[in-house]
N, C-alpha and C positions, 0 to 999 in steps of 0.2 A: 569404469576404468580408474577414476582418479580413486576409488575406495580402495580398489586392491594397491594402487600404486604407494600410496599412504601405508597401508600395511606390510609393502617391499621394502620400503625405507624403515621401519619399525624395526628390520632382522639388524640395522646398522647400530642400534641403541647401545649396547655393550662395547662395541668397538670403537667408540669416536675417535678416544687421543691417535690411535692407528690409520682411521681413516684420516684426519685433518694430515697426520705428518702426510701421508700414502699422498693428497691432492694440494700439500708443500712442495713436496718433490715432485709432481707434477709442473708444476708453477714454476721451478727453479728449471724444467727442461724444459720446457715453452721458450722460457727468458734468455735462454739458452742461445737457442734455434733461431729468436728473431735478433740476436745481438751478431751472430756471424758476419751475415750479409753487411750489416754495417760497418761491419772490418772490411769488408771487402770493397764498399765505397770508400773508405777512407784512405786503403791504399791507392784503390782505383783515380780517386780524384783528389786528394789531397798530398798525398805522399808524392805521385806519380810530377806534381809541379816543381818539386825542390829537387834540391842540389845535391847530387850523389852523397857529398859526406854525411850531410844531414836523416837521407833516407836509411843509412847504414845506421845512423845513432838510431832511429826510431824501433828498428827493425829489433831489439833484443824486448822492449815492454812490448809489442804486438804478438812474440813467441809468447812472453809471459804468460799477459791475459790469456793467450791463445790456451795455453796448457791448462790456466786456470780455471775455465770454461768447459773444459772436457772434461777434464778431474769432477769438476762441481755433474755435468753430465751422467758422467760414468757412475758417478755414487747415486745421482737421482733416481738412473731410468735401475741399478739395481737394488734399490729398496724398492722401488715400485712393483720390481719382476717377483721380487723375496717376500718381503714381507705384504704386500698389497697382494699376494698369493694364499700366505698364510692365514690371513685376514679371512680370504674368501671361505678358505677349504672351513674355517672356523664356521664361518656362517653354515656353510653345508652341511656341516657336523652337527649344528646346531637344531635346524631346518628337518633334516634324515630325523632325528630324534625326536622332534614334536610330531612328524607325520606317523613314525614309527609309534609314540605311545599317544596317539590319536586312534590308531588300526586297534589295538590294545581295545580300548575300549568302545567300539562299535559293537552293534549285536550281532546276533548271529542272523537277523533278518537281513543286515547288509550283505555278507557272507553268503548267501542263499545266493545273491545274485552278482556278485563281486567274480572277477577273473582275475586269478591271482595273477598271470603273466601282465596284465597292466596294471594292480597296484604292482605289481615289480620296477616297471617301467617309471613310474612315478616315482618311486625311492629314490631310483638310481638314475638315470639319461636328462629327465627333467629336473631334479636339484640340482645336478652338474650343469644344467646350461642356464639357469637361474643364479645360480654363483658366479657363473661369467662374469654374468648380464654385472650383479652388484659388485664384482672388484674390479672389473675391465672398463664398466660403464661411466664411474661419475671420471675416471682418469683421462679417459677419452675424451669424453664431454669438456673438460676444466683444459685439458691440453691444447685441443682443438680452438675452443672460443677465445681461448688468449695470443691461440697463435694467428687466428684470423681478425681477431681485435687489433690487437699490435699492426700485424701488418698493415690494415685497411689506415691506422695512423701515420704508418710510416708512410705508405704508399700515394697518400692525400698532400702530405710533406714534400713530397718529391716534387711529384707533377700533378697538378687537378688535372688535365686535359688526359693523359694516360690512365688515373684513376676512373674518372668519369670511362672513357671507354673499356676499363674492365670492367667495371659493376654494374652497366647496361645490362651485360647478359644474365647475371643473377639472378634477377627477379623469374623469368625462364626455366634457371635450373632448379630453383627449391619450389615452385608449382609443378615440377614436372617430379620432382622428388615427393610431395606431398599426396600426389594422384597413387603413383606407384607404390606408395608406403602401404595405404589402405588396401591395395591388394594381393601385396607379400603377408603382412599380418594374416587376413584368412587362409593364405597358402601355407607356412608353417604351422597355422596352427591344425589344418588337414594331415600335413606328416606327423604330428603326432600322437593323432590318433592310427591312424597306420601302424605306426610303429609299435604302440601299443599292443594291435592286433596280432601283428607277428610275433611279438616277445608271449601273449599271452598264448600263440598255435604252439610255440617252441617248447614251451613251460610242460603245454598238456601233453605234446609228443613224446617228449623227454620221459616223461611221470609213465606214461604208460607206453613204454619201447619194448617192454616184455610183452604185453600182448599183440603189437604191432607185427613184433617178430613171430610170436608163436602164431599168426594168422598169415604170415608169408606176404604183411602188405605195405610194405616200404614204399611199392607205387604208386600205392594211395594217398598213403601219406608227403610223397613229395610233391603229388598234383595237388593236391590242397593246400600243403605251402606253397607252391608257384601259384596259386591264384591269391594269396595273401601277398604275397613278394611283389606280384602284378600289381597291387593295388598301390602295395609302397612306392614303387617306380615311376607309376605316372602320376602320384601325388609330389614327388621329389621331382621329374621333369616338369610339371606345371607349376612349380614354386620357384622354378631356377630358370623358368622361361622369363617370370617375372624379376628374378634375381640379377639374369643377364640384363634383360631391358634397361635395368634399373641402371647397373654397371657401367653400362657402354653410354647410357643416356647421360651419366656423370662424366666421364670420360671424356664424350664430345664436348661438354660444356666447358669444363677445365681446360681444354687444348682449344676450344671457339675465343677462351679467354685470353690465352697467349697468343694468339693469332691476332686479336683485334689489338692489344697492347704493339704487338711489332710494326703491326702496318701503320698503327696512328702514331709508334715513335719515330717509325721512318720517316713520316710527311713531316714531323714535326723537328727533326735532326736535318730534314735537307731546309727547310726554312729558319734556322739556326736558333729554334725554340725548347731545341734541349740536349743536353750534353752526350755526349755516348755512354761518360760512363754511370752517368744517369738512368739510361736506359738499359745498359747491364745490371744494374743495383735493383731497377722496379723489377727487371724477370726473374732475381734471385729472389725476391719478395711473393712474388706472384706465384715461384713452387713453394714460397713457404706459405701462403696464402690457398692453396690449392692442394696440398698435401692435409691440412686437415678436412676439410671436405673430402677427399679418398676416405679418412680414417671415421666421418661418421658415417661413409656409407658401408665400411664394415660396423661400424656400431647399430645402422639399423637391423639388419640382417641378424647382430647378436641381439638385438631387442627384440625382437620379434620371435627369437626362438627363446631369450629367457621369458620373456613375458608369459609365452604360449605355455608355457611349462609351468609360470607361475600359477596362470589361470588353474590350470588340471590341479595343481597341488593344493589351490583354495578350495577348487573341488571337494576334496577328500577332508579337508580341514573345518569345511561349513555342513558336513555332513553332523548332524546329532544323533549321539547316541539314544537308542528307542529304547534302551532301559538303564536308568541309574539311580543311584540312591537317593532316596528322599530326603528335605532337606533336614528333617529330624529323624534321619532313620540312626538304628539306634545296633552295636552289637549282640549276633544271637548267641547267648551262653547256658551252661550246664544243660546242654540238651537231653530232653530223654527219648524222643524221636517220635510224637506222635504227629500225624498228619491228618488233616481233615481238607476235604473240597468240599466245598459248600454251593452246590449249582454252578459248578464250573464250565464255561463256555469258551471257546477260541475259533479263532479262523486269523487265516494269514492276511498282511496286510494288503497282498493284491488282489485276494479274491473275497468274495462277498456269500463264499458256502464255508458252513460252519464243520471244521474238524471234528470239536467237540461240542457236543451239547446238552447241557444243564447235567453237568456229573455231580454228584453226590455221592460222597466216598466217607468215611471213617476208617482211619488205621491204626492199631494201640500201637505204642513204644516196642518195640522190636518185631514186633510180628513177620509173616513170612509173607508177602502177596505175590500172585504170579496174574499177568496181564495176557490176555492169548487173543486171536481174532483173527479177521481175513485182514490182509495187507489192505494199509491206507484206513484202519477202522480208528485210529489215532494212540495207538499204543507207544509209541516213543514220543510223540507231540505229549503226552497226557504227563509221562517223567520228566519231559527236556521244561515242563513249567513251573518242577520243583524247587531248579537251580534258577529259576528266573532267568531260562536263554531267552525262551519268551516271554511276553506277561499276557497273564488272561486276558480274554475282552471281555469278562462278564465270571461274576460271583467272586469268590474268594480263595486260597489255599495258606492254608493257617499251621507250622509247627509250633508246637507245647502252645496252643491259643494266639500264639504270636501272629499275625498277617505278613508273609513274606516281604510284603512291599512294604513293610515299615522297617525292615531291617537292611544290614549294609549288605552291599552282595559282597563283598570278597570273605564275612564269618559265616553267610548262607552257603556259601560254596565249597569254603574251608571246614563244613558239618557237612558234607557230600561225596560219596564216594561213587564214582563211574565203570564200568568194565564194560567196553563196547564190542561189537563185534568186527570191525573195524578198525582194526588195533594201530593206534599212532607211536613209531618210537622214531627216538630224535638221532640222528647221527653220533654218534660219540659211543660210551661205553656202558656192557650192561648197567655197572655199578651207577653209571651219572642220569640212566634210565627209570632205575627206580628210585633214586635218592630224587626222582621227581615229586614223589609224592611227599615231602619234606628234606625241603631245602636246606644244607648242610647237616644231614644227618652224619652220624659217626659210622665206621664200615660194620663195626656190629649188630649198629640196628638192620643196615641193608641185609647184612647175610642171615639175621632173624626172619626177616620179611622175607626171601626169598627161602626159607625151609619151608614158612607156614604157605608157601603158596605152590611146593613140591616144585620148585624151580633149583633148589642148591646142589642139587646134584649132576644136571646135566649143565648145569653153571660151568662147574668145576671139572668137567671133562673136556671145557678147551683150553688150550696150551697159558692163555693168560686168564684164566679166569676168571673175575668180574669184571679186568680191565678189558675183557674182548671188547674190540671196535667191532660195531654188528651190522657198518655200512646203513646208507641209505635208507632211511626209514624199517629198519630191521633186515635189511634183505637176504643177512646170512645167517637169519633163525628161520625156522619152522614156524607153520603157524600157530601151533602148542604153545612152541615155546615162546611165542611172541606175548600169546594170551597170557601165560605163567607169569612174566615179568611185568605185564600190565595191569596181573592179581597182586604181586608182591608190592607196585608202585600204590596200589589202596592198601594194602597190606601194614604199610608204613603211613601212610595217613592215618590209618584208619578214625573214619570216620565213623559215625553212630547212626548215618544214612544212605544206604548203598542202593545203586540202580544200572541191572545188570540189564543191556542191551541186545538180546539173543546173544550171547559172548562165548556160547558153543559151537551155533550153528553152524558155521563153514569149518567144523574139525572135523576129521576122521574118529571111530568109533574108539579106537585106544586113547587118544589126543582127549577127546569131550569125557574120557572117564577122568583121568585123572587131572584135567581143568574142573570137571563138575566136583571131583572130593575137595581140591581148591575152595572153591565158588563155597558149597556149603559151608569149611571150615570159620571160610570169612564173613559170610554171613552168623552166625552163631550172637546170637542177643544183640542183634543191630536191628532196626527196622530195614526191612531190604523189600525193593521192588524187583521181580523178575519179569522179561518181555522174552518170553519159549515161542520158538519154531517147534521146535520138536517136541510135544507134550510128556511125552517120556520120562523127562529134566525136572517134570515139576508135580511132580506126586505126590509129594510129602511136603508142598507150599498148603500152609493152613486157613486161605482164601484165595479162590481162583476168580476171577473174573475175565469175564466173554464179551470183549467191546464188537460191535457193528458201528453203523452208521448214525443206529438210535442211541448211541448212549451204549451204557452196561444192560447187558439181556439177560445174563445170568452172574449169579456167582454164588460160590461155596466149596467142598473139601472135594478131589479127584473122584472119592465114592460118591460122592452124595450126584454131582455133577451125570457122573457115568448112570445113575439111577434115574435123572431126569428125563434121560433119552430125548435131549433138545441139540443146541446147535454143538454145545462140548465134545456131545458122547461122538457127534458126526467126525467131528474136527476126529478126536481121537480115531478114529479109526480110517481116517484118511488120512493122517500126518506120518 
């Protein structure tokens, strides 16, 4: 706990001169709060003994101060509201943006098992209540202990005998606060995995609401969110069970405190041991003495939800990335795009069976490879080790002689071009879809890129033309067209190494022609890997290879393969 807390105060380092004024003005309304009541004695017992003319003189500096006091107030508590706000949102902003390009660079083995609805959760719910926690907390804190400082001085000044019978019960209330701390803490930090849970059911329901609907199952999906909702509910009632306890248990103890102060002033006012307005003055102390104790028992409650939030976010932050660049890895340049696997082997990092095993590949500078097999024989694991999503666990993969892992990944990646089957597009517009593939291109290059990828034309049959907004992850293209704009986004890259993900397979028969003259265009003197569903697509690749489970079992040209009458010829004619 003290490691992360040390690292909570760390997000304060840029903000000092802000936070010190933010916990000045704190200071100046504390100073505030406990200077009242002592107006109030002095009218009560000093003012109250003189002679009318006299009380009337006094009564215009007692407005003063008085107005003085509020004024100084009023500007305190709003810089506190304003800028110790401002302050906060900074830090969130701050905070959002390291977890943000933390995510950036995890693998994609994180990703494998990552639920985007709770990193969402974490972005957004948990840095908001960790920003509280750091702009609410130290003001509370500094507020609170000066106004319970002060008083417990002022109130020892008065009377020892009144003081001594409030502070009896203290020791009582902060052991009864101390027990119940340690079991609110484990209870928020339950609702936020809960919550988690739900934002990440919402995320996946949302994402796929067209299938839920095209399956007529709304009902299923609302009982499975009600058994996640369930779960949030009685995570939220068992935290607020403790929350009440907590509450009432302060509650009684602030009210047992004025209760014991009245009865021991009263015994001590009928034996002529202390003044009335003596003991008016200690009970206006005693809500000022008792009013911050209310205000850390909402500080606990906000600690316990920033902290919980903080933990989850350290989470995500102590996570290391399982692939980066070495510390002399070096930029890959003038590519000519030859690839060799040198006894390439892989498996994932939770399982202990091998994907691939001992490949050994040679591929010249542009050549044409097409990768075929039974599903899971590791034909997309074998490409996704190109780009270094993953890293081998065994042998080598080497462009122009180079060892990929000596090189930086964003020039290995920026020599890599992708067309998946599974096409990603971002919200916004055609134009800012393919100008993905280099970042501030001019519109010339886009509308180049989108001719050679036979996409300019049904471009330009919607009413705005490349500025069409294409909605939600493409949703108001065709799947054609989705592929077209995600050939022209390599298209504009283009790179000198391309790896086509079956990126025909879920087209229709027209769609996969005129993606496939695409596809071949763009491949044209690049080294390009192909991953075919459909053998069809890949006749004229001038090395085919037939992954299993052993490794590559065959490979060579569509005739030579068909002549072998082995596992190819089978495949063909059952694909």
């Amino acid at each position: 706990m003290k490691g992360n807390l040390r690292k909570m105060l760390g997000y304060y380092k840029p903000y000092m001169k802000i936070f010190w004024a933010d916990m000045f003005f704190a200071a100046l309304s504390a100073l505030v709060a406990l200077t009242i009541p002592l107006i109030v004695r002095y009218v009560t017992y000093t003012l109250a003994k003189m002679e009318p003319e006299k009380i009337l003189d006094q009564i215009p500096y007692i407005a003063i101060l008085s107005v003085i006091l509020l004024i100084i107030d009023f500007y305190s508590r709003f810089f506190i509201g304003n800028y110790g706000h401002v302050m906060g949102a900074k830090m969130e902003y701050d905070m959002r943006a390291e977890i943000f390009g933390h995510m950036q660079k995890l693998s994609f083995s994180f990703y494998d098992d990552a639920k985007v609805g709770q990193l969402m959760s974490r972005v957004t719910a948990d840095l908001f209540d960790i920003t509280e926690l750091l702009h609410h907390g130290p003001e509370n804190l500094i507020l609170s202990f000066l106004k319970i400082i002060g008083a417990l001085v002022i109130l020892i000044n008065i009377n020892g005998s009144l003081a001594i019978a409030a502070f009896i019960i203290l020791p009582f209330m902060f052991f009864f606060a101390f027990v119940l701390n340690k079991r609110m803490r484990r209870a928020f930090r339950r609702n936020r995995i809960k919550i988690a849970e739900i934002n990440e059911q919402i995320e996946d329901n949302l994402s796929g609401i067209r299938v839920v609907k095209s399956f007529a199952n709304e009902d299923i999906e609302n009982r499975k969110f009600k058994i996640g909702n369930d779960g949030f509910l009685a995570a939220k009632k068992n935290s607020y069970k403790y929350m009440g306890t907590f509450q009432a248990g302060i509650t009684f103890f602030t009210t047992a405190i004025q209760i014991s102060v009245i009865l021991t002033g009263s015994i001590l006012i009928a034996k002529k041991g202390l003044d009335v307005s003596d003991l008016v003055t200690f009970l206006l102390y005693i809500g000022v003495f008792t009013d911050p104790i209310k205000t850390l028992v909402d500080f606990t409650e906000q600690f316990q939800n920033g902290y919980s939030g903080f933990e989850r976010f350290r989470e995500i932050m102590d996570i290391e990335p399982d692939i980066t660049d070495a510390p002399d890895a070096v930029p890959l340049t003038d590519v000519k795009g030859e690839i060799v696997f040198d006894n390439v082997s892989f498996r994932y990092h939770d399982t202990n069976e091998k994907v691939l095993n001992h490949i050994s590949l040679q591929v010249p500078a542009g050549s044409y490879i097409a990768l075929v097999g039974a599903s899971g024989a590791g034909k997309t694991t074998l490409c996704s080790l190109i780009p270094r999503f993953y890293d081998v666990t065994g042998g080598t993969i080497r462009i122009d002689g180079k060892d990929i892992r000596s090189l930086t990944l964003k020039s290995l990646r920026d020599h890599i071009g992708m067309v998946q089957q599974d096409v990603y597009l971002f919200a916004g517009t055609i134009a800012e879809n393919i100008s993905y593939g280099k970042p501030g291109a001019a519109r010339e290059e886009i509308i180049e890129a989108a001719k050679n990828a036979n996409a300019h034309e049904f471009i330009l049959s919607f009413p705005d033309g490349y500025d069409t907004d294409i909605g939600q992850r493409g949703i108001k293209l065709s799947g054609g067209q989705k592929q077209r704009i995600s050939i022209a986004r390599v298209f504009l890259k283009n790179p000198p190494i391309l790896i086509f993900d079956e990126a025909t397979s879920a087209l229709d028969i027209e769609s996969e022609q005129v993606v496939k003259e695409s596809l071949e265009k763009l491949a044209k003197n690049r080294t390009t890997f192909v991953i075919a569903h459909r053998l069809t697509t890949i006749q004229n690749a001038e090395n085919i290879l037939v992954l299993t489970d052993e490794g590559i079992a065959e490979q060579g040209t569509h005739k030579e393969l068909l002549e072998k009458g082995g596992i190819y010829e089978k495949l063909y004619h059952t694909s």
